[in-house]
C-alpha atoms as a printed R data frame, in Angstrom:
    type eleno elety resid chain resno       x       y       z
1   ATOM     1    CA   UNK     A     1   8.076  -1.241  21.732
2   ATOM     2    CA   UNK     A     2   9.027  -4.138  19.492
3   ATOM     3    CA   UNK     A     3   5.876  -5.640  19.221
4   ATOM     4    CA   UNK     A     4   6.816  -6.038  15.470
5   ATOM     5    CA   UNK     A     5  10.541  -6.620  15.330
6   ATOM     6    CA   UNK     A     6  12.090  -8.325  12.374
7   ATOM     7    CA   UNK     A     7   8.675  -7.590  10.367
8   ATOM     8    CA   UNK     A     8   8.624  -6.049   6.958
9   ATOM     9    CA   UNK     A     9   6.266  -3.361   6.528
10  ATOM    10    CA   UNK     A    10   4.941  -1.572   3.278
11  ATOM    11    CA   UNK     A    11   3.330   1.714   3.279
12  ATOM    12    CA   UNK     A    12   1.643   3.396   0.581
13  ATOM    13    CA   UNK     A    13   0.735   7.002   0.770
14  ATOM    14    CA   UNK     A    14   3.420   7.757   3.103
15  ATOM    15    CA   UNK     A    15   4.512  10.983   2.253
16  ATOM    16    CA   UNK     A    16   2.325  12.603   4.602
17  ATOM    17    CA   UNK     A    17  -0.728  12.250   7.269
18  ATOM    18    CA   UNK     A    18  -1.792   9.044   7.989
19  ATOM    19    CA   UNK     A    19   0.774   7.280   5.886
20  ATOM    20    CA   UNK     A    20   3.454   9.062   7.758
21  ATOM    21    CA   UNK     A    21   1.810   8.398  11.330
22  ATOM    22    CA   UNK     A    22   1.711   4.499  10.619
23  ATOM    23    CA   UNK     A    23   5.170   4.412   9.258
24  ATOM    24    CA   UNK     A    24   6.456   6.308  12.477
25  ATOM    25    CA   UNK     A    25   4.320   4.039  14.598
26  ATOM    26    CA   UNK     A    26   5.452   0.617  12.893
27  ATOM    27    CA   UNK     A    27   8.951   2.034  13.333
28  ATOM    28    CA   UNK     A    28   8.554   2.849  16.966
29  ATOM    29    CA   UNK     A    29   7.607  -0.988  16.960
30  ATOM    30    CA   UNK     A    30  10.827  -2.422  15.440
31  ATOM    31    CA   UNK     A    31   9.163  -3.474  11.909
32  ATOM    32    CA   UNK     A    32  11.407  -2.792   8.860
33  ATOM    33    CA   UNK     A    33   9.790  -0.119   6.528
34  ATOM    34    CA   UNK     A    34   9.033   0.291   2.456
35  ATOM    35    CA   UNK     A    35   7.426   3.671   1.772
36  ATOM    36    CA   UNK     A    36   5.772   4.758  -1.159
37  ATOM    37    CA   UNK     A    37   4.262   8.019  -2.768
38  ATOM    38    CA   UNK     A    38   4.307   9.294  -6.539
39  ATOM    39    CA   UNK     A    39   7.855  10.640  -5.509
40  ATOM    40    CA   UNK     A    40  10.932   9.561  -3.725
41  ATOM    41    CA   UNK     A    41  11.597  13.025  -3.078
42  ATOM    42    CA   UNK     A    42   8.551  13.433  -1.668
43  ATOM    43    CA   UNK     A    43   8.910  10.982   1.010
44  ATOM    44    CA   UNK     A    44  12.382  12.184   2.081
45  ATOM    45    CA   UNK     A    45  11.600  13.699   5.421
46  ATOM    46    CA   UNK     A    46   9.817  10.874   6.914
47  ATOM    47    CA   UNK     A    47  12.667   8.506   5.536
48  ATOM    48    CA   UNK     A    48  14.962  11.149   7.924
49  ATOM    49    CA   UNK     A    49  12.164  10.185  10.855
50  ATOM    50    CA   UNK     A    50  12.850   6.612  10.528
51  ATOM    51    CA   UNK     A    51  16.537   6.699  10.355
52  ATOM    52    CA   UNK     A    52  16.796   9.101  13.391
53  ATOM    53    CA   UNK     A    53  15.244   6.064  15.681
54  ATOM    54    CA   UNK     A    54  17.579   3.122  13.813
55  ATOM    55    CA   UNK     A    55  15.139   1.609  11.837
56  ATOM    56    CA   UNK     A    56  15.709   0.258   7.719
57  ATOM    57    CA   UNK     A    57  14.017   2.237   5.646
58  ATOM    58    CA   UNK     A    58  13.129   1.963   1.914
59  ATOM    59    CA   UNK     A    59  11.492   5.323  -0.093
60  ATOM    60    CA   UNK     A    60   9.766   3.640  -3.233
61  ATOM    61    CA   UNK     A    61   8.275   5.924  -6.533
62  ATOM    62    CA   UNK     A    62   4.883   4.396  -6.768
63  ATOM    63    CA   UNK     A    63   1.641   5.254  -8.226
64  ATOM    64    CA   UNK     A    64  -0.554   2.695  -6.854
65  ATOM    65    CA   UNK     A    65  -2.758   3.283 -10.213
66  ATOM    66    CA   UNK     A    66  -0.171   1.053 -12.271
67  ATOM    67    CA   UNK     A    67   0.586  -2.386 -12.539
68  ATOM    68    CA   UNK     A    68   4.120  -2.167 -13.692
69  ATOM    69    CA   UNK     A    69   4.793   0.115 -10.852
70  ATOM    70    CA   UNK     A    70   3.448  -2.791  -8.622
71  ATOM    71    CA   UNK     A    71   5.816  -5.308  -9.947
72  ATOM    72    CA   UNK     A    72   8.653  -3.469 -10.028
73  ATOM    73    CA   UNK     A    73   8.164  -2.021  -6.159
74  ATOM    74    CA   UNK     A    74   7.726  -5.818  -4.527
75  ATOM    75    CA   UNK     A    75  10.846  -6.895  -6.549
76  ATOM    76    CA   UNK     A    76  12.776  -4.180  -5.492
77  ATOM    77    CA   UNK     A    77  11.390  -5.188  -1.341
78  ATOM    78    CA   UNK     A    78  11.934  -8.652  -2.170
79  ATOM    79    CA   UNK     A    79  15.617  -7.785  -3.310
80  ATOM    80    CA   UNK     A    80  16.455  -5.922  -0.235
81  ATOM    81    CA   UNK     A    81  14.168  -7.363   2.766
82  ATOM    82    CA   UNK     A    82  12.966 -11.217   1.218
83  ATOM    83    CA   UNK     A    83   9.825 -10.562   2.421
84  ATOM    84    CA   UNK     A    84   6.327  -8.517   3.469
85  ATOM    85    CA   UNK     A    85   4.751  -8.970   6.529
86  ATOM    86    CA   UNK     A    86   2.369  -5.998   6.775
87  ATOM    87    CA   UNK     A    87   0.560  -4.151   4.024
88  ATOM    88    CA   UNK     A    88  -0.679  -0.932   4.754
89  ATOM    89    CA   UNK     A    89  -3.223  -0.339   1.579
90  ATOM    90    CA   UNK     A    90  -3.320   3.926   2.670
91  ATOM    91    CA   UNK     A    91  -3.248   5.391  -0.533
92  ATOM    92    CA   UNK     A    92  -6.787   7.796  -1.782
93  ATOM    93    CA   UNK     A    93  -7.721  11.436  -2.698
94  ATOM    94    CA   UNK     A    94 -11.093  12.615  -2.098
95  ATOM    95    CA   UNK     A    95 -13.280  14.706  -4.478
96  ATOM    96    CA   UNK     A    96 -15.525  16.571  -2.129
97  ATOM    97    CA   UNK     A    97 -18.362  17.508  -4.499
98  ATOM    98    CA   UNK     A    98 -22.261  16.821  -5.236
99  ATOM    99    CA   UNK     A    99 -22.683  14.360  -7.790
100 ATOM   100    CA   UNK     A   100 -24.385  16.603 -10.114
101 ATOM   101    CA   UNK     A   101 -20.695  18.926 -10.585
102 ATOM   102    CA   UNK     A   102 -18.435  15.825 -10.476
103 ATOM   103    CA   UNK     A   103 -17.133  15.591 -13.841
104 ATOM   104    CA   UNK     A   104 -16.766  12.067 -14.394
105 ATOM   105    CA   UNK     A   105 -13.118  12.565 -15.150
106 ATOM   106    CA   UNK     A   106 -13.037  13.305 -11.361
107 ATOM   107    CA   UNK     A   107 -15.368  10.166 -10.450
108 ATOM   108    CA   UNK     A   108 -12.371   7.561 -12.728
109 ATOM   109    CA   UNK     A   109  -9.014   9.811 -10.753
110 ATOM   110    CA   UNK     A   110 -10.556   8.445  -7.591
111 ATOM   111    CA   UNK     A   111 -11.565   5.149  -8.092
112 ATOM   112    CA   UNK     A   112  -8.454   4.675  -9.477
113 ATOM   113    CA   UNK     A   113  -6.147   5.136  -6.637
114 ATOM   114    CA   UNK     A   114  -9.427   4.375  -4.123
115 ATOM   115    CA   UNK     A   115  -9.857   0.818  -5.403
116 ATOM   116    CA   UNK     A   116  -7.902   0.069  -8.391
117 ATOM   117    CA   UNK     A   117  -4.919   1.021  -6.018
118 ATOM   118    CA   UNK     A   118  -6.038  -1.251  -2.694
119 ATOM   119    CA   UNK     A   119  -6.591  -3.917  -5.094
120 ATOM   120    CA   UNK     A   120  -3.285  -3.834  -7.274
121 ATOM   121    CA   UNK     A   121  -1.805  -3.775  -3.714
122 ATOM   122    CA   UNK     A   122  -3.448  -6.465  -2.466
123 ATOM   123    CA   UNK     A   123  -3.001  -8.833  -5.784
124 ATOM   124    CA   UNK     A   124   1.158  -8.471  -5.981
125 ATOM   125    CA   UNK     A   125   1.961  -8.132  -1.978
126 ATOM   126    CA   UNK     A   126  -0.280 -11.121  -1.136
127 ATOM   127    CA   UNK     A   127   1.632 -13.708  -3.163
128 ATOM   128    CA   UNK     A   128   4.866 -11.933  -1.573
129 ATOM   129    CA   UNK     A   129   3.092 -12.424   2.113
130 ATOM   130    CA   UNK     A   130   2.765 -16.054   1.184
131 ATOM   131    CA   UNK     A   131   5.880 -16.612   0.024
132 ATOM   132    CA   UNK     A   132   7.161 -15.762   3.454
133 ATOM   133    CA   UNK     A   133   4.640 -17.581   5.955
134 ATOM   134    CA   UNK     A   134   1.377 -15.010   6.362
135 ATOM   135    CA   UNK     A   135   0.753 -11.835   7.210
136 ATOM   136    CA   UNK     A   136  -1.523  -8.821   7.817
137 ATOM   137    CA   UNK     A   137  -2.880  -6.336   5.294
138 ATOM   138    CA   UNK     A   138  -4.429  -3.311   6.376
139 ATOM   139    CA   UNK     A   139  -6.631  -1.350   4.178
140 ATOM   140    CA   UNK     A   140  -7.500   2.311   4.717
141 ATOM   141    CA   UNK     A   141 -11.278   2.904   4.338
142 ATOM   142    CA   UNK     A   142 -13.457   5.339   6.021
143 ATOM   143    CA   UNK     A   143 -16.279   6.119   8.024
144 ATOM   144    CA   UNK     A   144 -17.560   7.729   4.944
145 ATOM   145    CA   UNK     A   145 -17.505   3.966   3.652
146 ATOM   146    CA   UNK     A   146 -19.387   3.110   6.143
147 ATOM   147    CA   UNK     A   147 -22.267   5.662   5.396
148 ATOM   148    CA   UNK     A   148 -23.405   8.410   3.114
149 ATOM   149    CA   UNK     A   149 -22.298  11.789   3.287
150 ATOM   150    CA   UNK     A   150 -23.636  14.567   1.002
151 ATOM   151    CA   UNK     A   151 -21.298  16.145  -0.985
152 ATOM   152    CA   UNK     A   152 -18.707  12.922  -0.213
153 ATOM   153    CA   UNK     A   153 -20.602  10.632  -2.943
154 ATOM   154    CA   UNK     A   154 -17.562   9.320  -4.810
155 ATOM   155    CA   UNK     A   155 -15.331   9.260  -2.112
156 ATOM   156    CA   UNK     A   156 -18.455   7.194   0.260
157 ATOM   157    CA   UNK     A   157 -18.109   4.929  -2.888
158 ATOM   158    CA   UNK     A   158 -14.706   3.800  -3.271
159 ATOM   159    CA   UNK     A   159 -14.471   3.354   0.425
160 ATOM   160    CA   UNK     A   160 -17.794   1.632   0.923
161 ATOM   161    CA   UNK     A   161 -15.610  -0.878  -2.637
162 ATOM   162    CA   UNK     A   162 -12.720  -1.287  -0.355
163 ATOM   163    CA   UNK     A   163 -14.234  -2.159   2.885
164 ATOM   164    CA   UNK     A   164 -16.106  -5.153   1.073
165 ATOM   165    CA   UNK     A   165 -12.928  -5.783  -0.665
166 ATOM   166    CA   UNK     A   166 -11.324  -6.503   2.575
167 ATOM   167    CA   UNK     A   167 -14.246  -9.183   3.606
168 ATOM   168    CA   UNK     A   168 -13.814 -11.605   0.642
169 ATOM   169    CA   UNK     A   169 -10.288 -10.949   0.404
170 ATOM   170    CA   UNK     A   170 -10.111 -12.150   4.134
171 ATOM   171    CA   UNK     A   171 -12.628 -15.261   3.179
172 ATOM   172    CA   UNK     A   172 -10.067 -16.144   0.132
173 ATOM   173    CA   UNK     A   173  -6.741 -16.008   2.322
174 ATOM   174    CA   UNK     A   174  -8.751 -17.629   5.739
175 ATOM   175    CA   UNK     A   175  -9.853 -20.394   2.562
176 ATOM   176    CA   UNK     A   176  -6.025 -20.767   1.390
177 ATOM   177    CA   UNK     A   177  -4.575 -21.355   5.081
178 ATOM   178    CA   UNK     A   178  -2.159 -18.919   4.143
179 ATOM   179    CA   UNK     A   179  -2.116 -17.126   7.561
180 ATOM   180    CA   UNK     A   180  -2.869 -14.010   5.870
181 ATOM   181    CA   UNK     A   181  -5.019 -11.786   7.950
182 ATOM   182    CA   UNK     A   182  -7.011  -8.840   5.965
183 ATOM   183    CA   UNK     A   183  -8.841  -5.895   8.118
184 ATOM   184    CA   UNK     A   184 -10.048  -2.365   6.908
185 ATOM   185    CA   UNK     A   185  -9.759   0.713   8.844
186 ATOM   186    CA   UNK     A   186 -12.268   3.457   8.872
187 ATOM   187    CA   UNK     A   187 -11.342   6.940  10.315
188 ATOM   188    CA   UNK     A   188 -13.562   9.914  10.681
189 ATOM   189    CA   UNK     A   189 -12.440  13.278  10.333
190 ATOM   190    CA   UNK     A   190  -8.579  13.507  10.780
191 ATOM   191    CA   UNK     A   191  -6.701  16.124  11.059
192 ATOM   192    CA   UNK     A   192  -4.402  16.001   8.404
193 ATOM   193    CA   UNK     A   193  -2.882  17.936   5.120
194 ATOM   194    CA   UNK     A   194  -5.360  16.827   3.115
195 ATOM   195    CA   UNK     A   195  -8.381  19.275   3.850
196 ATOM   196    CA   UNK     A   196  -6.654  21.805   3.299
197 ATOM   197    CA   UNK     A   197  -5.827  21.067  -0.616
198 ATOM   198    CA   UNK     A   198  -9.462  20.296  -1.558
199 ATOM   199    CA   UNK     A   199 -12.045  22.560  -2.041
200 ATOM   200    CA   UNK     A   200 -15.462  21.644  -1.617
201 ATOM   201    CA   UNK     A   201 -18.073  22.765  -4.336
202 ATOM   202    CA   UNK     A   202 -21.153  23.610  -2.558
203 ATOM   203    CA   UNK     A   203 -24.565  22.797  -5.025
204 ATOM   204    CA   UNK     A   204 -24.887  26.893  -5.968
205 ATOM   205    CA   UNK     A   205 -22.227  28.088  -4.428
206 ATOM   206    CA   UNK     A   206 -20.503  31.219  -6.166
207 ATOM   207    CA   UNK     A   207 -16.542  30.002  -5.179
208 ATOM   208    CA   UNK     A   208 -15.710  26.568  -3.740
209 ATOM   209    CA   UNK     A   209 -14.796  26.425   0.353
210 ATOM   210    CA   UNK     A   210 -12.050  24.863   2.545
211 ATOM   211    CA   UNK     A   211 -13.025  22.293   4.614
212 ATOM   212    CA   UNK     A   212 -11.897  23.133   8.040
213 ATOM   213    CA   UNK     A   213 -11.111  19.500  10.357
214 ATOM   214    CA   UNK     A   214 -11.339  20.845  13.435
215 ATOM   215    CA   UNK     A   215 -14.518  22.411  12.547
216 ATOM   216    CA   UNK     A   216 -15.856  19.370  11.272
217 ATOM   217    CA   UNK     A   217 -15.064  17.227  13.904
218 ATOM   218    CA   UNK     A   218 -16.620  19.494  16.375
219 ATOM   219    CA   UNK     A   219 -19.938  19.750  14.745
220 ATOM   220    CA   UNK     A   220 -19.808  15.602  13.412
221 ATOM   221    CA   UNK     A   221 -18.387  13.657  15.779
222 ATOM   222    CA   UNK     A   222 -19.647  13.042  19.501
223 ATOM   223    CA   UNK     A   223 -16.638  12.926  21.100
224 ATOM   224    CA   UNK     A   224 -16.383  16.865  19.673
225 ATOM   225    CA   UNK     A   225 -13.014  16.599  18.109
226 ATOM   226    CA   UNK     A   226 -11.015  15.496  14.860
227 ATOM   227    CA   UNK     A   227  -9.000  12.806  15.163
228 ATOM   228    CA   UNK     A   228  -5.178  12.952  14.952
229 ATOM   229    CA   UNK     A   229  -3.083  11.028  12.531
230 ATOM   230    CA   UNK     A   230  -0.982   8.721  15.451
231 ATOM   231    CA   UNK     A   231  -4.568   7.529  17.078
232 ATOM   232    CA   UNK     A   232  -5.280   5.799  13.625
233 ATOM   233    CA   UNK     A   233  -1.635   4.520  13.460
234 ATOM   234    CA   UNK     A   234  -1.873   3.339  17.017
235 ATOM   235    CA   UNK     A   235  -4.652   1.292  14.959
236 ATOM   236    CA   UNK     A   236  -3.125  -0.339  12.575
237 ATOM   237    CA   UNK     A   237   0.084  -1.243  14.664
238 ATOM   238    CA   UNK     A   238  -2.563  -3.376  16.330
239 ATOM   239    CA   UNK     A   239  -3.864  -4.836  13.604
240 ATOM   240    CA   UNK     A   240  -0.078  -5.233  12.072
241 ATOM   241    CA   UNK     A   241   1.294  -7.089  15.318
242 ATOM   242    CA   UNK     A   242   0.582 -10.680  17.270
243 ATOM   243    CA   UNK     A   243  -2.290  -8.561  19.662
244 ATOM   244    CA   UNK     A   244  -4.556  -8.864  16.492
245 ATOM   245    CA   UNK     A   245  -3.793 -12.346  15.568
246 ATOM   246    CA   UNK     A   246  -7.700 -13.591  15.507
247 ATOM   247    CA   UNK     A   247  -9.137 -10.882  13.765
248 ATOM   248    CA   UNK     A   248  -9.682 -10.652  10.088
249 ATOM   249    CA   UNK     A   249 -12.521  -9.464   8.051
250 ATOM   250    CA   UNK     A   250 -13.221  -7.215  10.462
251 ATOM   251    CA   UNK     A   251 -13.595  -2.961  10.700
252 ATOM   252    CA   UNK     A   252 -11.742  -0.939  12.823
253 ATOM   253    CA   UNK     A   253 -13.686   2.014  13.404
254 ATOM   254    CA   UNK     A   254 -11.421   5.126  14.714
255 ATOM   255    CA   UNK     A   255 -13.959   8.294  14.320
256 ATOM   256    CA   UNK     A   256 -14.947   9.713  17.733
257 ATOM   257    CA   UNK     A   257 -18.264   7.927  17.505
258 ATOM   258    CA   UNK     A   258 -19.420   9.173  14.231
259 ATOM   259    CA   UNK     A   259 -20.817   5.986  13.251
260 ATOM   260    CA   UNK     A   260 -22.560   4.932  16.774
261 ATOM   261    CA   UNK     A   261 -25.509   7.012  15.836
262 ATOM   262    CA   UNK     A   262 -27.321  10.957  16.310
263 ATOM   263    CA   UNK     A   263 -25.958  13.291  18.399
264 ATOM   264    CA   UNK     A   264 -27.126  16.561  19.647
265 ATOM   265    CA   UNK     A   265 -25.751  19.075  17.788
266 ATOM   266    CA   UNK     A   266 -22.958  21.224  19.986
């Protein structure tokens, strides 16, 4: 506890999932919060969460897609807290399909909020981070980012964007002295809301199909189990706070092994 008291911490993708789990966790840790989803309303029972354990809290309407949004969300933070410490770039969709059904419609939606989002975030809250001293910003990739998946094509895309992204945004701030800090994060498969809203087209398939986490995780992952929302927060509170101060540039790899190599399948 208070590892980041006195800290300002933004949040997109909030709402629900992982955004939820971090802003719980960087609550739990004394940091100051600004949420954001499309909707206030939408973020309302987190915001609850974070009251119940005395923490400030600010729910903010923002589609990370749009630049005016962007200016008008770090004026309204810099209004109320004079400051951002931590960045938590956890905004994406994913568009499970093979490349030859993805309508390209489908391929712009999600490298819109994918990248276009993680870098309008990173262009107005870095100048706000300098402003007050340095900071850390935390991007949300994925393992999937990290290597092909069939059927995950677009998504393996805009995460495999971001998690460069994060590099020579690291090299630029590390260049500036600013004492920002930039790191990616790459989870596996998480059990979250998510997989249960997208259907996956299979290539002939008559109707799509659910992906099932738990399922997934079993059969992907060595450890034999999806990961849970708070054991990638538990990430990124390390990455927000002092215990990460000489990393940057770096991945954080949260996926039960997934990336370490072939397993036997159970």
């Amino acid at each position: 506890m208070g590892q980041l008291n006195n800290k300002v911490a933004l949040v997109t993708g909030a709402a629900s999932g992982i955004g939820a789990a971090c802003a719980r966790a960087l609550a739990h840790e004394g940091a100051r919060l600004a949420l954001s989803d499309l909707t206030r309303e939408s973020m309302a029972g987190i915001c609850r969460e974070i009251l119940s354990v005395g923490t400030e809290v600010m729910p903010l309407a923002l589609d990370v897609t749009q630049e005016p949004d962007w200016i008008a969300a770090i004026a309204e933070i810099d209004r109320a807290y004079g400051r951002i410490d931590v960045l938590v770039a956890n905004a994406g969709i994913c568009v499970m399909s093979p490349v030859t059904q993805m309508s390209l419609d489908e391929w712009h939606r999600q490298m819109a909020v994918n990248v276009d989002g993680v870098f309008l975030a990173a262009k107005h809250a870095i100048p706000a981070m300098r402003r007050g001293g340095g900071g850390s910003v935390i991007i949300m990739s994925s393992a999937a980012g990290m290597r092909g998946s069939a059927n995950f094509s677009g998504y393996c895309a805009s995460k495999g964007a971001v998690r460069l992204f994060a590099k020579a945004v690291a090299l630029e701030c590390a260049r500036a002295g600013d004492g920002i800090r930039v790191n990616s994060v790459h989870p596996g498969v998480v059990d979250t809301p998510l997989w249960g809203t997208i259907p996956l087209a299979a290539e002939g398939a008559q109707a799509p199909r659910i992906i099932d986490p738990h399922r997934m995780g079993a059969s992907d992952a060595p450890m034999g189990r999806a990961g849970t929302p708070d054991e990638i927060a538990a990430g990124v509170v390390f990455l927000a706070s002092d215990a990460s101060s000489y990393m940057t540039g770096a991945e954080l790899v949260l996926d039960g092994g997934i990336n370490a190599g072939a397993h036997p399948r159970r």
